[in-house]
N, C-alpha and C positions, 0 to 999 in steps of 0.2 A: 340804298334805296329800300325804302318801306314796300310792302306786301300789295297795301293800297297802290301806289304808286307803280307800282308795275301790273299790277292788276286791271286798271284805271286803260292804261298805254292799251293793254293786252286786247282790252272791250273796244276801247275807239279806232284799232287798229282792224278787227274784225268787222266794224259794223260799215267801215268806211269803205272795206275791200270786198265784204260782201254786200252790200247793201243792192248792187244791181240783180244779182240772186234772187231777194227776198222780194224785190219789191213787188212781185207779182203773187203772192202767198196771201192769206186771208189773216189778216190780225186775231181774230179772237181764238182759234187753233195757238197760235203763237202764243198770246197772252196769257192762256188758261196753263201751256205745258209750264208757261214761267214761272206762272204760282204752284202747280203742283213741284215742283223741281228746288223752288225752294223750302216750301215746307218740307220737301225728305232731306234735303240738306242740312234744316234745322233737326231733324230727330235723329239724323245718325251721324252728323258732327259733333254733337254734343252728348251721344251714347260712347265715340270714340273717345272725347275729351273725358269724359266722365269713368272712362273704364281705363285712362291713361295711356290709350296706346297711340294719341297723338299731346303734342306739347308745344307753346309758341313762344319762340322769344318774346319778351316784352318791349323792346326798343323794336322789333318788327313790325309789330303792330298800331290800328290806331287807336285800342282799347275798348272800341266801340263793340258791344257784347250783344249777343240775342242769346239768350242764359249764359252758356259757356263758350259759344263760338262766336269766335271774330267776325264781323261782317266783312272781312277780305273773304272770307271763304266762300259766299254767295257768288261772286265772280265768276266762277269756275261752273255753275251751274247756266250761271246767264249766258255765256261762250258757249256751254254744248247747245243751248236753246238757240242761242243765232249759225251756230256752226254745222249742226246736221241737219237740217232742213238745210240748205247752205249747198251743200253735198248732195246732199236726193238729186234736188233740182237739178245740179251741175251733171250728176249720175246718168241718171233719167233723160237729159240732153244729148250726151253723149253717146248713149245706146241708141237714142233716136237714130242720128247721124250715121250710127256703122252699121245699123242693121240692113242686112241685103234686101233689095228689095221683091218681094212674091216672084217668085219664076213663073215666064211664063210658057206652056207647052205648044211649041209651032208646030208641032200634028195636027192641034185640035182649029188650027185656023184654016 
């Protein structure tokens, strides 16, 4: 199995299980972290690639380059952009629910 290929699975498999998460979240927050996320993906995969201390099989890959990195790599950034917002919300929900609610003092009634 290529990189793509399970990469691909990895994305449809998050967006389908989170997707009730997000769907209350404002797209252009989402949108904008995605483009920052990948451009630092492009400069420090390809400072990594470029300084050798990462290396890709070639039958791994599907060749498709943005200078020196594979565009499987971008995956992994698009999954923390749908995965921690994902989290917050589910967080955030969750604390709602446990937290006690205000005491209140039966002296003062």
């Amino acid at each position: 199995m290529t990189n793509a290929v399970l990469n691909g699975l990895v994305l449809v498999l998050l967006v389908v299980v989170l997707a009730p998460r997000l769907r209350g979240l404002r797209r252009g927050p989402l949108l904008w972290t995605a483009v920052v996320m990948v451009v630092l993906t492009a400069v420090f995969d390809n400072v990594m690639i470029l300084s050798s201390l990462v290396d890709y099989a070639p039958d791994k890959i599907l060749g498709v380059l943005l200078w020196r990195a594979p565009i499987e790599d971008f995956a992994y950034s698009l999954a923390a952009v749908v995965l921690m917002p994902a989290c917050w919300v589910t967080l955030r929900a969750r604390s709602r629910r446990t937290d006690p609610a205000p005491a209140t003092d039966e002296a003062d009634s």
